[in-house]
N, C-alpha and C positions, 0 to 999 in steps of 0.2 A: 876389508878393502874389496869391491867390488870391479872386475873390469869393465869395460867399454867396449869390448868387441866380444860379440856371439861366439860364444865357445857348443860345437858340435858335440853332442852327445852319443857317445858308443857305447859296445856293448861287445863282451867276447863272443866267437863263435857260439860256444855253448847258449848262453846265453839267450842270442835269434833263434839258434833251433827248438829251445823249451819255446819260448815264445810262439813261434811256428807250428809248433806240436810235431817235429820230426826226430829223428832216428838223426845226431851230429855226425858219427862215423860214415852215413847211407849219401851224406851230402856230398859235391864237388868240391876237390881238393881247394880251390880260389877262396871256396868259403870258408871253409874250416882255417885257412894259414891268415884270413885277414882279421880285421874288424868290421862289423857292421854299424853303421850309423842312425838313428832313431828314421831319419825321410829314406833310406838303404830298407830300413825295417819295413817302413809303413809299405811303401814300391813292390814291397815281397808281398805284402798280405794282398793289396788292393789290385794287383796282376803279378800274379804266381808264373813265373818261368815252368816251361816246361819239366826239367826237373824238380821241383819243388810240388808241382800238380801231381809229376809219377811217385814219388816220396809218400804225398797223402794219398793217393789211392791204392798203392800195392805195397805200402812197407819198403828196408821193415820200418814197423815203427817204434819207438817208445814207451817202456811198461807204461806211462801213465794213460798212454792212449791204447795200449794193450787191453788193459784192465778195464778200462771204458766200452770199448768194443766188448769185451767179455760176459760186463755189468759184474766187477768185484771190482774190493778194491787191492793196488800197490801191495798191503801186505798176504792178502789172500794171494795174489800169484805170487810171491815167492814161497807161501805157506803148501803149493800147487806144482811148486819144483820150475817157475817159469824165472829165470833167472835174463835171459838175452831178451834181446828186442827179435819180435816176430812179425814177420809180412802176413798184409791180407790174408793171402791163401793158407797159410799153417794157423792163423787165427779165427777162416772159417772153418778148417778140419777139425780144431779143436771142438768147436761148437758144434758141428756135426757128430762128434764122439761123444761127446758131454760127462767126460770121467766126473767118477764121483764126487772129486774134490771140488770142481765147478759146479755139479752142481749142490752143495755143499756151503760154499763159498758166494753163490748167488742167492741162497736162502739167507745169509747171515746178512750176507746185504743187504735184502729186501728187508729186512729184519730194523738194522740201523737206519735206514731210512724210516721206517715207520715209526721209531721211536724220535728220531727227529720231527716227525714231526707231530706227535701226542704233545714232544714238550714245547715245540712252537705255539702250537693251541692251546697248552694250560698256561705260559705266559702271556699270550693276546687276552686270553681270558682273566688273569690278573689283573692287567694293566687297568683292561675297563673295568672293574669290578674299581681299582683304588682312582679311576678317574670318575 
């Protein structure tokens, strides 16, 4: 049974802020106690309130953007003892220090990516090969 009236699409706080790429705890109390709604969503990405703008420029942020900024991945910073979400600035001190484990952790990197992509090109190169 299908209905007849547009039913709005939400999303838990959580949710917007993976979406967002932000730190959920770093965000305004309004956010975090409501729901957000898919056009709530979009409004965010396509004019970022000013907190949402300080959020992605100074942290803190979340490991997955942690790691990114870092060039490791999610389990190399926990492998690295980086357990919390870290601002800007403690994410360019890190860099600045460049402890062994990052760099470590950025060689393995570099590593899995290069392997992705040997096997990308031996699959392209199958494919023509049985085309």
């Amino acid at each position: 049974m299908t209905s007849h009236h547009q039913n709005t699409q939400t999303m838990k706080p959580a949710t917007a802020a993976k979406k967002l790429g932000v730190y959920l705890e770093a965000t305004p109390a309004e956010f975090r106690e409501g729901v957000v709604s898919r056009t709530e969503l979009n409004a965010l990405q396509s004019d970022p309130p000013e907190w949402l703008r300080e959020l992605r420029r100074n942290g803190p942020h979340p490991r997955p953007v942690v790691a990114s900024k870092l060039g490791v991945s999610i389990s190399g910073l926990a492998r690295g003892g980086v357990t919390e979400a870290l601002t800007t600035e403690q994410i360019d001190a890190l860099k600045a220090e460049n402890p062994e484990w990052l760099q470590k952790e950025r060689a393995t990197q570099a590593e899995v990516r290069k392997e992705a992509v040997r096997i990308k090109e031996k699959n392209a190169q199958r494919r023509e090969r049985e085309s």
